[in-house]
C-alpha positions in Angstrom: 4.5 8.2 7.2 4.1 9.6 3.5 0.3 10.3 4.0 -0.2 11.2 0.4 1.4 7.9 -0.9 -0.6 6.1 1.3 -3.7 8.0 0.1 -2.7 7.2 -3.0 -2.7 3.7 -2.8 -5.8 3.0 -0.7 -7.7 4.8 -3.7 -5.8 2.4 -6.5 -6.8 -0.6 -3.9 -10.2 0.5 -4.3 -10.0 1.2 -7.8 -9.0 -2.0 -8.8 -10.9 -4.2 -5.9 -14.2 -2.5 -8.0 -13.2 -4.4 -10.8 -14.3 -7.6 -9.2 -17.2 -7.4 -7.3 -18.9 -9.7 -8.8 -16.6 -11.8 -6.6 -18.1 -12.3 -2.7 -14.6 -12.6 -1.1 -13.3 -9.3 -2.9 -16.6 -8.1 -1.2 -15.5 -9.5 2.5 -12.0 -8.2 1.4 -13.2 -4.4 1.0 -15.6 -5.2 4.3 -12.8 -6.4 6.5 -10.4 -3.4 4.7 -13.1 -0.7 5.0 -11.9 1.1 7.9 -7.9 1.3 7.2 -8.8 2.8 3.8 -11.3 5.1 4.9 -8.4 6.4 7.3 -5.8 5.9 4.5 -8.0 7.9 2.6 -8.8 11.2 5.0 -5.3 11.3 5.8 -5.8 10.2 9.6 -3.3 7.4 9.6 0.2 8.9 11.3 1.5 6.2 13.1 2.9 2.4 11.4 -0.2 -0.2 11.7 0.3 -3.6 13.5 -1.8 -5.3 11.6 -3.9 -5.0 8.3 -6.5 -7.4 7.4 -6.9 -9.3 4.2 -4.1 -11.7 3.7 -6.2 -14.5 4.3 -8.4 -13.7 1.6 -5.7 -14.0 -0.8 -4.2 -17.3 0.9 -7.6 -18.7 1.4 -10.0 -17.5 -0.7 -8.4 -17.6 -4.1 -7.7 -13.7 -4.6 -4.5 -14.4 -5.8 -5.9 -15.3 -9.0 -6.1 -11.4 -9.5 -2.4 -10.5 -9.9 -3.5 -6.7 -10.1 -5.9 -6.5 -6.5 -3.1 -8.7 -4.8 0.2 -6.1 -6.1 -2.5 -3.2 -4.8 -2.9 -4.2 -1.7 0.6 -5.5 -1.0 1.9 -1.9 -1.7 -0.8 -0.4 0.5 -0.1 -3.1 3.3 3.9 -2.5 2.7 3.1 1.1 2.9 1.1 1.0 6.0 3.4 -1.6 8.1 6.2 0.2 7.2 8.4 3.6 7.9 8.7 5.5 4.6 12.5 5.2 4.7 11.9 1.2 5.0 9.0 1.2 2.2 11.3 3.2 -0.2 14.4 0.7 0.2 12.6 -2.3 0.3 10.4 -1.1 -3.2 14.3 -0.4 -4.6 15.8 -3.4 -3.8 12.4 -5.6 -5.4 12.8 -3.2 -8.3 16.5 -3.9 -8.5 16.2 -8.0 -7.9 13.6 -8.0 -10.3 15.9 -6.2 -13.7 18.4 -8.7 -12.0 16.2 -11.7 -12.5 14.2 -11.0 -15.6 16.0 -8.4 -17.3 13.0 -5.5 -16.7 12.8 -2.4 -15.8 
């Protein structure tokens, strides 16, 4: 696992998640994410995770309606379920379909 990308990305999910706080389900999203990005963050994450919490705040709770928290933590959830090797391809081919589809880089 790349263990400074997924370092990375834990502190942009944080970043961005502080923007709304004012929200009480970004709130019990950072609770029920607190531990996974305390461990993203210190670097003690080495193996792929079964299962990362927080998906049902977005399908539930109306997260979605911040397009920037939910593309945070999909990469750090894509970064965590995944092998590097998997991550990398899979973040080429979305890159790829999406120049395909909309004509962006």
């Amino acid at each position: 696992m790349d263990q400074q990308k997924i370092r990375q990305l834990a502190v942009e999910f944080e970043a961005v998640a502080s923007k709304y706080v004012y929200d009480p389900s970004v709130d019990m999203l950072m609770k029920s994410m607190k531990e996974i990005v305390e461990n993203a963050k210190s670097g003690s994450i080495a193996d792929v995770v079964e299962y990362v919490p927080g998906s049902y705040y977005f399908q539930e709770k109306g997260l979605s309606k911040y397009s920037d928290l939910e593309t945070s933590y999909s990469k750090l959830k894509l970064a965590l379920i995944t092998e590097k090797k998997q991550y990398d391809d899979l973040k080429e081919w979305a890159e790829k379909r999406k120049r395909e589809l909309f004509g962006k880089k």
